[in-house]
Backbone of each chain as ProteinMPNN parsed JSONL, in Angstrom:
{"seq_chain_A": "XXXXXXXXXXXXXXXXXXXXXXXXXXXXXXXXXXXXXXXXXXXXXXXXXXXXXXXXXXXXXXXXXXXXXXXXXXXXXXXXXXX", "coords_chain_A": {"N_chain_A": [[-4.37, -24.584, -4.554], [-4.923, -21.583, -2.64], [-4.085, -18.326, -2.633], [-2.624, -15.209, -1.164], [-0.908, -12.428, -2.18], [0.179, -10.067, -0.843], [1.216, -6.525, -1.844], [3.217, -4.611, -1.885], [4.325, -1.405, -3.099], [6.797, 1.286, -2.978], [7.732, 4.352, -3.769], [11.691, 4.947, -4.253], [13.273, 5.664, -1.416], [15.807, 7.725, -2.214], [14.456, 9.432, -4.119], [11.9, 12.47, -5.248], [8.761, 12.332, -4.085], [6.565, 13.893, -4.722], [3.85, 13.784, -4.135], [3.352, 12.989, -2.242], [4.773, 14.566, -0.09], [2.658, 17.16, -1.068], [0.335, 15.816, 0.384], [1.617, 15.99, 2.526], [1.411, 18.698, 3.571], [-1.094, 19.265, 3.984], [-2.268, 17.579, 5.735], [-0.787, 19.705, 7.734], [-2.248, 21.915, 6.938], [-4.488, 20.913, 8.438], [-4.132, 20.734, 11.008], [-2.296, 18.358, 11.66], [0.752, 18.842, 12.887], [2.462, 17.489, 13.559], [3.419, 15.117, 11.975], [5.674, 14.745, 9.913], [6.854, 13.469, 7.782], [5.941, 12.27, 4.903], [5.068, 9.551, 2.232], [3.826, 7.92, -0.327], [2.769, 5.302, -1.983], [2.131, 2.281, -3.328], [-0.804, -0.452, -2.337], [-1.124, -3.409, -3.437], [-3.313, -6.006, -3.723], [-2.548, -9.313, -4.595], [-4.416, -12.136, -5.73], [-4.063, -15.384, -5.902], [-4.04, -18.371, -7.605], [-2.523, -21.719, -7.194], [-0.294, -24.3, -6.913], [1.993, -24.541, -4.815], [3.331, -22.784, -2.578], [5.93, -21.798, -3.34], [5.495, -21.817, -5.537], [3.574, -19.872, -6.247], [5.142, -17.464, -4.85], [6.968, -16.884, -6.795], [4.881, -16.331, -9.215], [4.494, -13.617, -7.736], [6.556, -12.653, -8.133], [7.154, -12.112, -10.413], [5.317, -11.064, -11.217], [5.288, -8.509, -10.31], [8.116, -7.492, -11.285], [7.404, -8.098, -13.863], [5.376, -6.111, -14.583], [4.063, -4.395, -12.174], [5.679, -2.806, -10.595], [7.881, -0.289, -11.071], [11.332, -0.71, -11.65], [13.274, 1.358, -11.622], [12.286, 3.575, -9.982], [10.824, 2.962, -8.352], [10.757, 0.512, -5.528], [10.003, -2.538, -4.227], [7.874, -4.783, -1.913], [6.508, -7.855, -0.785], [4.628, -9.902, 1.114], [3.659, -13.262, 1.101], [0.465, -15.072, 2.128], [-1.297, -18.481, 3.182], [-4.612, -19.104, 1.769]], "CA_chain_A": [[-4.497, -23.805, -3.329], [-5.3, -19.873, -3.188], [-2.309, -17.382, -1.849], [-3.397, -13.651, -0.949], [0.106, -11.718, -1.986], [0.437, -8.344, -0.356], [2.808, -6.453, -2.448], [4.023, -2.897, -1.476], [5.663, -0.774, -4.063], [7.09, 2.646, -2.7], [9.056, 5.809, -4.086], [12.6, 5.059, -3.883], [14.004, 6.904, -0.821], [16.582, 8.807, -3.165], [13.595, 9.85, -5.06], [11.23, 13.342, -4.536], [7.401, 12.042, -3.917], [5.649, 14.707, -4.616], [2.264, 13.557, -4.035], [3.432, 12.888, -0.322], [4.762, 16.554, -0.38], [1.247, 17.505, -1.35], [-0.29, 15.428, 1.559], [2.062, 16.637, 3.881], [1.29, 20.166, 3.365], [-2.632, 19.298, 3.724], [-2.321, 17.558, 7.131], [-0.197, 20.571, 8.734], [-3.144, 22.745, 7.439], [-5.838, 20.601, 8.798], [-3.495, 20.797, 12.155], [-1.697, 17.593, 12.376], [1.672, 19.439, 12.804], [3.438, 16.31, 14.068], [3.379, 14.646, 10.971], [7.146, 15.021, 9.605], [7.034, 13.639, 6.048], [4.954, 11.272, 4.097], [5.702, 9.078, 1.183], [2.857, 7.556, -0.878], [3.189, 4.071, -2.852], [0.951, 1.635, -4.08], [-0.604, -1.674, -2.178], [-2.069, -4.734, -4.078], [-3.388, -7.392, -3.059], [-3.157, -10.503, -5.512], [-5.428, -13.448, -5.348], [-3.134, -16.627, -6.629], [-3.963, -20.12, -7.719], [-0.863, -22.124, -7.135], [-0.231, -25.489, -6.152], [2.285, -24.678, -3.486], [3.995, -21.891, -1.91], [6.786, -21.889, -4.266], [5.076, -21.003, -7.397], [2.879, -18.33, -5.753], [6.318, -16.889, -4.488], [7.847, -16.807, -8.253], [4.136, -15.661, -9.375], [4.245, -12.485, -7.497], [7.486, -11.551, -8.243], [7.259, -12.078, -11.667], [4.286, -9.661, -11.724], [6.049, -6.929, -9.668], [9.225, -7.408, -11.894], [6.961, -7.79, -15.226], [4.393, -5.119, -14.661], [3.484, -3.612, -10.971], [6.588, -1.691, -9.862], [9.006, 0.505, -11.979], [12.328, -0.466, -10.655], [14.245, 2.391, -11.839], [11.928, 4.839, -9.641], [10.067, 2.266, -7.046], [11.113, -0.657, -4.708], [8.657, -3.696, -4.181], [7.868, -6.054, -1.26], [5.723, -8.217, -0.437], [4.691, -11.452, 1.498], [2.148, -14.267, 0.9], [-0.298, -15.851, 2.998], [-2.483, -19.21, 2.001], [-6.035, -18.233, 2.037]], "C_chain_A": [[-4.489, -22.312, -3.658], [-4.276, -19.203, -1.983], [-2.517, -16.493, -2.096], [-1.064, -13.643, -0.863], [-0.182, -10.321, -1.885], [1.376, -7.573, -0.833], [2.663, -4.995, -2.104], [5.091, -2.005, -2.274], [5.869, 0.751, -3.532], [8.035, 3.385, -3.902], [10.352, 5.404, -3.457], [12.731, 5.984, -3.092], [14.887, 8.071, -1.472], [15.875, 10.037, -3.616], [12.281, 10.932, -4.275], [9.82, 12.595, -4.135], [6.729, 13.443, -3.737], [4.184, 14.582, -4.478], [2.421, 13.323, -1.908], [4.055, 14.231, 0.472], [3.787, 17.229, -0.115], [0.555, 17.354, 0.269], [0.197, 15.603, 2.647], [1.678, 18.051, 4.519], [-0.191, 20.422, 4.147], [-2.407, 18.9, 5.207], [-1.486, 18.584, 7.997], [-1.398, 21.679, 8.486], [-4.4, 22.067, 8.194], [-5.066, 20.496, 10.4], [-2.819, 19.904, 12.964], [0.126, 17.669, 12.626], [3.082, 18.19, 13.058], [3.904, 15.174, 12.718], [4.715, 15.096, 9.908], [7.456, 15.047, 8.179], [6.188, 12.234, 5.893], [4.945, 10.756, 2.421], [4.13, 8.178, 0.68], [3.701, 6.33, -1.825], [1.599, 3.288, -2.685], [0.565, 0.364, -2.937], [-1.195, -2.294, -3.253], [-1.891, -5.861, -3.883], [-3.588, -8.478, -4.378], [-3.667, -11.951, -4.937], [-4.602, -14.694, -6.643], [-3.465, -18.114, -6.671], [-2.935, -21.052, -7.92], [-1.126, -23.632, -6.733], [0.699, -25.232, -5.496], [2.777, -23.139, -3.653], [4.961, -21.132, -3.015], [6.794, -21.243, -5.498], [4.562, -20.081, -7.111], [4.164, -17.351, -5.714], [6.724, -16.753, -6.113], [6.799, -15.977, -9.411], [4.008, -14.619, -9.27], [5.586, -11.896, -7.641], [8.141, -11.584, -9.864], [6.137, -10.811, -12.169], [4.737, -8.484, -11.151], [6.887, -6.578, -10.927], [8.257, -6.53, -13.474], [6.092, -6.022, -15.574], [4.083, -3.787, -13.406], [4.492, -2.574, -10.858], [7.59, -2.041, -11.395], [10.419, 0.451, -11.045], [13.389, 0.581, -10.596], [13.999, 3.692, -10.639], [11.804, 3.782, -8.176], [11.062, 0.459, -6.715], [9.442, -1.269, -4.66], [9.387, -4.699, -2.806], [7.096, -6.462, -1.127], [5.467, -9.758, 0.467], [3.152, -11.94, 1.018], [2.069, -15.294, 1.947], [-1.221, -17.395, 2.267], [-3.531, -18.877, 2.886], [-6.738, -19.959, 2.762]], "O_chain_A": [[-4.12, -21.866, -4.745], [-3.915, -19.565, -0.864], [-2.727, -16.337, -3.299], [-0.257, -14.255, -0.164], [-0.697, -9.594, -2.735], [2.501, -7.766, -0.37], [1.549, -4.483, -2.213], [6.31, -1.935, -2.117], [4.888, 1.464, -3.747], [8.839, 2.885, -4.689], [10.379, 5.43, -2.226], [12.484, 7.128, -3.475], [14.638, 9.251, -1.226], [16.281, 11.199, -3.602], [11.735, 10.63, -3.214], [10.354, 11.79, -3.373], [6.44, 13.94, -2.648], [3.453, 15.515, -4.811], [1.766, 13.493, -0.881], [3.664, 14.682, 1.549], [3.764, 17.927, 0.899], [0.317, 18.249, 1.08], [-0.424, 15.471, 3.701], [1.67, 18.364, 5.71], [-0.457, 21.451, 4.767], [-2.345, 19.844, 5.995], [-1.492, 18.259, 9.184], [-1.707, 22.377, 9.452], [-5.313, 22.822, 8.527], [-5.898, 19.941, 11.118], [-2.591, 20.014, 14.169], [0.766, 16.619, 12.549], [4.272, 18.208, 12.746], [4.913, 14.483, 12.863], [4.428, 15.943, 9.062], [7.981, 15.924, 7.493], [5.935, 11.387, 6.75], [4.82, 11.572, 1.509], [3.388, 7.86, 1.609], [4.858, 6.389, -2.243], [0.51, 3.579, -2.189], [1.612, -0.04, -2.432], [-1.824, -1.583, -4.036], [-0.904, -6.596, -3.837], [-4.613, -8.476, -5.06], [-3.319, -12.598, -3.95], [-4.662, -14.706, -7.872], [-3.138, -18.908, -5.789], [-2.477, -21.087, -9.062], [-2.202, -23.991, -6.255], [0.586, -26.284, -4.868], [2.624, -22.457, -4.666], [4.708, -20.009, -3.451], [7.543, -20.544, -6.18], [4.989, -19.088, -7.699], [4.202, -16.454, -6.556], [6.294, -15.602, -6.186], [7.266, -15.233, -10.273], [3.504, -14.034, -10.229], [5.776, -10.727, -7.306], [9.228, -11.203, -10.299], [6.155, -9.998, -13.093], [4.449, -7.416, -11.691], [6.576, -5.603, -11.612], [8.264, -5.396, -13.953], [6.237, -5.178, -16.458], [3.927, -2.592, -13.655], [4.122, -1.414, -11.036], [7.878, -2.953, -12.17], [10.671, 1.181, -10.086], [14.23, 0.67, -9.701], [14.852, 4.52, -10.321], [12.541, 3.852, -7.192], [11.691, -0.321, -7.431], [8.325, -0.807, -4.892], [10.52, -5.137, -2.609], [6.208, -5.621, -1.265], [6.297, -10.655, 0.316], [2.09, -11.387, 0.732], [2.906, -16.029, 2.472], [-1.683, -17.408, 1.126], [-3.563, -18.542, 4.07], [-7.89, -20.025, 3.19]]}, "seq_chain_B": "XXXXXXXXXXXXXXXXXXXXXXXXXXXXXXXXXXXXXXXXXXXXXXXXXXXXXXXXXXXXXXXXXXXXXXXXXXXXXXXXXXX", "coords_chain_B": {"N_chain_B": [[9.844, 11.545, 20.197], [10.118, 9.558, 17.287], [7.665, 7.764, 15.344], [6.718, 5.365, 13.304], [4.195, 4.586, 10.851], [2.324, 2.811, 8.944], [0.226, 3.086, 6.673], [-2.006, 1.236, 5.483], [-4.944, 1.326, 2.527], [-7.64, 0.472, 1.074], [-9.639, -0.249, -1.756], [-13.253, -0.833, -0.996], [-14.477, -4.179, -0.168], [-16.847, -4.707, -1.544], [-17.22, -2.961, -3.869], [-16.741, -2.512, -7.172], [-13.136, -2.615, -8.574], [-11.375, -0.949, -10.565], [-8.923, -0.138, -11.625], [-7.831, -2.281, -10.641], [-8.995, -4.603, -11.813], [-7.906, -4.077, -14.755], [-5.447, -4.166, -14.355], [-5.566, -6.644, -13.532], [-6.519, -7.918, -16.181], [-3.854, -7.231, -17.529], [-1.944, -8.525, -16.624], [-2.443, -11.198, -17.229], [-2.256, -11.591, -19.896], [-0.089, -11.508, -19.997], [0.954, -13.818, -19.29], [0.423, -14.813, -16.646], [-1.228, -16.207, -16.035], [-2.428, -17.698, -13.864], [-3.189, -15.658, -11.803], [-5.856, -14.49, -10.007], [-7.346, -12.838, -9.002], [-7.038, -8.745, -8.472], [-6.871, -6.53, -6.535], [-5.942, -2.747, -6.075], [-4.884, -0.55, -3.803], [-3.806, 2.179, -1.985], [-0.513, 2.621, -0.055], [0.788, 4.294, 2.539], [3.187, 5.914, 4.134], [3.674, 7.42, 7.308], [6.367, 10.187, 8.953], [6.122, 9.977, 11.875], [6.096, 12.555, 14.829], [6.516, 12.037, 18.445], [5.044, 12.494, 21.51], [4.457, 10.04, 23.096], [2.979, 6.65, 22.557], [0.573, 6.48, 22.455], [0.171, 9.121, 21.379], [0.97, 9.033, 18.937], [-0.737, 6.909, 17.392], [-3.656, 8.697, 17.873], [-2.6, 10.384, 15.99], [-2.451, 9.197, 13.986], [-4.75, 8.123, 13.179], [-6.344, 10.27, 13.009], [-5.192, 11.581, 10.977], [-5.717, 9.409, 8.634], [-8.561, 9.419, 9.22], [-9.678, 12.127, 8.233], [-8.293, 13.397, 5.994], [-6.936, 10.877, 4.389], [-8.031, 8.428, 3.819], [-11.32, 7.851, 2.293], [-14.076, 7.074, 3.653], [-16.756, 6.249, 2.273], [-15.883, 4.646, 0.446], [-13.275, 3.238, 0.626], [-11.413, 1.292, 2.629], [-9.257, 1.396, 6.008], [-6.196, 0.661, 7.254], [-3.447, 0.523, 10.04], [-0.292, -0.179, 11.066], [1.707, 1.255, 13.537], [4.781, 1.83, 14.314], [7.927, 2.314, 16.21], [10.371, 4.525, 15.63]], "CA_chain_B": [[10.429, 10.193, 19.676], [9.78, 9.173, 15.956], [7.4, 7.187, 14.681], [6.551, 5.209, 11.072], [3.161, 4.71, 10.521], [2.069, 2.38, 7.661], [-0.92, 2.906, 6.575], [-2.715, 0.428, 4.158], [-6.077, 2.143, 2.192], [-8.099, -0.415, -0.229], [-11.292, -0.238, -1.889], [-13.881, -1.656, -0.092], [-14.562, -5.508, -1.091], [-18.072, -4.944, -2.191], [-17.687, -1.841, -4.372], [-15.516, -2.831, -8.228], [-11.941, -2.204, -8.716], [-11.372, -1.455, -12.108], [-7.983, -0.418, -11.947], [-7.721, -3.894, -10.241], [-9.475, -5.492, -13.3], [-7.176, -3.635, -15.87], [-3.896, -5.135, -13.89], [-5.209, -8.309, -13.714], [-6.138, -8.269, -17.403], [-2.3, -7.325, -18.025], [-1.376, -10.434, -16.062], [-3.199, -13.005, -17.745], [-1.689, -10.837, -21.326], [2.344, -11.493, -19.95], [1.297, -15.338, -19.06], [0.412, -15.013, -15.451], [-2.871, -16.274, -15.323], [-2.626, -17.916, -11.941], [-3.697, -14.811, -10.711], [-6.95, -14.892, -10.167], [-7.865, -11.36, -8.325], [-6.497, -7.521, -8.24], [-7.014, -5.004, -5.701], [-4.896, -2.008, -5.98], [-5.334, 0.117, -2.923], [-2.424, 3.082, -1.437], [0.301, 2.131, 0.947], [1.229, 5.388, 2.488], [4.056, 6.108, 5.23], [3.91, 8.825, 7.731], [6.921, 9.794, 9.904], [5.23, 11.095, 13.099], [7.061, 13.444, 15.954], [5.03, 12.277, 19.341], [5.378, 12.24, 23.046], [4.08, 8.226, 23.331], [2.827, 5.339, 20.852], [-0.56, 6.531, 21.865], [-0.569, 9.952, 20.56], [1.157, 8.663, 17.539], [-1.544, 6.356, 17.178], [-4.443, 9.049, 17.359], [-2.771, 11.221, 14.846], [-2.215, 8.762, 12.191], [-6.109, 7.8, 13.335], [-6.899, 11.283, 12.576], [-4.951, 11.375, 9.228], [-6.658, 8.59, 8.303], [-10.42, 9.861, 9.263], [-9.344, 13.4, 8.079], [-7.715, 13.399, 5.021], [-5.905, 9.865, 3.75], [-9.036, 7.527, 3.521], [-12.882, 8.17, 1.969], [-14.625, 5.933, 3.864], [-17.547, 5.657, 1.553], [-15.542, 3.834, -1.018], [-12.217, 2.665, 0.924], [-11.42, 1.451, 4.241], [-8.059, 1.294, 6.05], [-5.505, 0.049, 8.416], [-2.022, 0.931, 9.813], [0.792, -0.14, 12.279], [2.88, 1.659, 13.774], [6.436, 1.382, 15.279], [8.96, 3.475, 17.227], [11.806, 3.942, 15.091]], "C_chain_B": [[9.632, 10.086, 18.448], [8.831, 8.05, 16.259], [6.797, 6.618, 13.654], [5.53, 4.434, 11.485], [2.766, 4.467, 9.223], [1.156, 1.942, 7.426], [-1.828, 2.354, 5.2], [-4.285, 1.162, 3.722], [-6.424, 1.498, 0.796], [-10.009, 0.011, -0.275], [-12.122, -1.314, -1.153], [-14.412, -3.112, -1.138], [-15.82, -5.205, -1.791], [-17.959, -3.927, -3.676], [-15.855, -2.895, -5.725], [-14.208, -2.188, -7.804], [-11.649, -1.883, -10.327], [-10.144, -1.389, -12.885], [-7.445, -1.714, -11.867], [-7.705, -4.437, -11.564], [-8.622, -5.12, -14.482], [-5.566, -4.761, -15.588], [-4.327, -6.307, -14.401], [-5.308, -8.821, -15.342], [-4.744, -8.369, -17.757], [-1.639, -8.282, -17.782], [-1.635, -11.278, -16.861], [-2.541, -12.75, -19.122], [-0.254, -11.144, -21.317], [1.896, -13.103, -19.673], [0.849, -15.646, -17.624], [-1.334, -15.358, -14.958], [-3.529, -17.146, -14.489], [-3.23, -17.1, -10.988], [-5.037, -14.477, -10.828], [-7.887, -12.964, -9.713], [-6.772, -10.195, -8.528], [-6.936, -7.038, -7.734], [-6.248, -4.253, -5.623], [-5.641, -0.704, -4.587], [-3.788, 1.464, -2.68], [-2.055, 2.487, -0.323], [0.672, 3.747, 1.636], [1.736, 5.284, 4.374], [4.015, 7.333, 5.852], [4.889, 8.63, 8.766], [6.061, 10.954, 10.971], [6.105, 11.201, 14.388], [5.818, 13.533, 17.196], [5.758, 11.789, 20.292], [5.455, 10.732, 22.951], [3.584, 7.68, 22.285], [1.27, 5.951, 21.295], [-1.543, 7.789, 21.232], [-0.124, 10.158, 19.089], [-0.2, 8.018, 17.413], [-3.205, 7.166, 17.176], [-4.115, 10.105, 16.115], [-2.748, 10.766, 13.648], [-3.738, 8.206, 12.013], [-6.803, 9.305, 12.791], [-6.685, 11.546, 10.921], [-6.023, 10.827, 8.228], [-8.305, 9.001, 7.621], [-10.383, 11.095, 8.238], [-9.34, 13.787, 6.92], [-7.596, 12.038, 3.877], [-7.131, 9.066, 2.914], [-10.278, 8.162, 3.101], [-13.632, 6.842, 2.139], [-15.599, 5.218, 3.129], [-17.025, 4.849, 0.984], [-14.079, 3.141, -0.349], [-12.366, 2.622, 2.706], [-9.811, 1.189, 4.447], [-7.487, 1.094, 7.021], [-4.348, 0.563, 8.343], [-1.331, 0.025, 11.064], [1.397, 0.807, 12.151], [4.14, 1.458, 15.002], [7.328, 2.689, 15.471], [10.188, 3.339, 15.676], [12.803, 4.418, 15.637]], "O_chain_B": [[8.474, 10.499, 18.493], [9.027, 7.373, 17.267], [6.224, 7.425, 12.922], [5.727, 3.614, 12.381], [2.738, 5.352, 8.367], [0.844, 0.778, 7.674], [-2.177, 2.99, 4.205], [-4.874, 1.602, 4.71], [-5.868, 1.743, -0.274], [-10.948, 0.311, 0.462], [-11.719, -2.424, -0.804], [-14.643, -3.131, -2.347], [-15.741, -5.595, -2.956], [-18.72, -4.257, -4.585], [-14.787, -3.446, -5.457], [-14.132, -1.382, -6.877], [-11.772, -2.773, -11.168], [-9.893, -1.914, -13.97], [-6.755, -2.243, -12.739], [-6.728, -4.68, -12.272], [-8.622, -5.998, -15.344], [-4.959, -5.609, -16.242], [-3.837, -6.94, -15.335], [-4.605, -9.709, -15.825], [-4.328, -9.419, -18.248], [-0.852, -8.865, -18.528], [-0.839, -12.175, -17.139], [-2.194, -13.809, -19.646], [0.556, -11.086, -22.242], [2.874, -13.791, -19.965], [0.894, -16.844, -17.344], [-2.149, -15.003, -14.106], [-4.735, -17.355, -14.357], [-3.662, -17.388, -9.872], [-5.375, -14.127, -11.959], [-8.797, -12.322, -10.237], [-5.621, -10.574, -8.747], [-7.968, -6.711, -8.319], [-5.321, -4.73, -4.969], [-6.758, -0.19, -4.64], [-2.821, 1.36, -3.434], [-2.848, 1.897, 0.411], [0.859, 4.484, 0.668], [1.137, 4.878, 5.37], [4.262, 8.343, 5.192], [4.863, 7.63, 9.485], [5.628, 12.103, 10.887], [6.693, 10.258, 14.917], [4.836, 14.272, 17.278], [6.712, 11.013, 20.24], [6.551, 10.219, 22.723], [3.712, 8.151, 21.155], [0.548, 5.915, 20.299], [-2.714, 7.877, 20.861], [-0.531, 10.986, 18.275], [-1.027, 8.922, 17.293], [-4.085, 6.523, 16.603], [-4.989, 10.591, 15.396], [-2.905, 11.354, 12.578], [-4.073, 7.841, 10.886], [-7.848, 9.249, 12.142], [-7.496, 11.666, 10.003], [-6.799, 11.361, 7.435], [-8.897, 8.976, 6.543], [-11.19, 10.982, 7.316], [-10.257, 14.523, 6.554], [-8.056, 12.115, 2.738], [-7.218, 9.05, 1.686], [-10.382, 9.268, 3.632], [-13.818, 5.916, 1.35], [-15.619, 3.987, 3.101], [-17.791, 3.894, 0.85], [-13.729, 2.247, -1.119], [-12.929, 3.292, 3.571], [-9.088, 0.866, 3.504], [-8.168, 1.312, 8.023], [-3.882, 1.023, 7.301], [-2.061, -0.388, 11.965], [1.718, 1.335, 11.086], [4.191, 1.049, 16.161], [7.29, 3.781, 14.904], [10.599, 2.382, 15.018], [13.928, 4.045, 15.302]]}, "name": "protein", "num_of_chains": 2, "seq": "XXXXXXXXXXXXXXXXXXXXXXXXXXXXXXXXXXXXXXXXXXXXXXXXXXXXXXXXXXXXXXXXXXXXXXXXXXXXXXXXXXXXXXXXXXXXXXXXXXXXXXXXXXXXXXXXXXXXXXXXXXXXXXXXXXXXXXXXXXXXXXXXXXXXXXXXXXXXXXXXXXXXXX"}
């Protein structure tokens, strides 16, 4: 069976984001003044061949853990759907 | 009244990924080669300062158009919620 995981890695809250800094700066000059603060992170979508639920689930958080998100800096979530 | 505004921004399906394709090589390199696809796209949070949900909802529509997204090559989606 095929399992679309949505995974979401952000900038620890603790932590500066300067790239969302950046883009904050840019929408108050283009005049969206309402715009308070803005944090930038990653999505990705993985495409999973699994035979159930279970293993997809242990799949995607073996690839966050192994590779996707830096847990020292970034947090990870994500859920899965079957396709 | 606050609100968070989470706005998803992926390459469009037709057009390569290649950071995609690099991840997923790294996957299949740690053992994970269940995973069959990568799309890496931006997740990006805005907190927005607005009268009602629906002039939150055109400024993170403006963001979006404005700034966040390049439609040629990505398209994008958000919710948002009161917080």
């Amino acid at each position: 069976m095929k399992f679309i995981a949505d995974i979401i890695i952000m900038p620890l809250k603790e932590l500066l984001d300067p790239q969302g800094k950046a883009v904050n700066n840019s929408l108050h000059n283009l005049g969206l003044s309402e715009v308070q603060d803005v944090r930038i992170g990653k999505h990705i979508k993985l495409t999973i061949e699994a035979a159930d639920f279970a293993k997809a689930d242990s799949i995607a958080a073996d690839a966050c853990k192994k590779l996707l998100a830096n847990q020292v800096m970034e947090s990870y979530s994500y859920t899965i759907i079957k396709e």
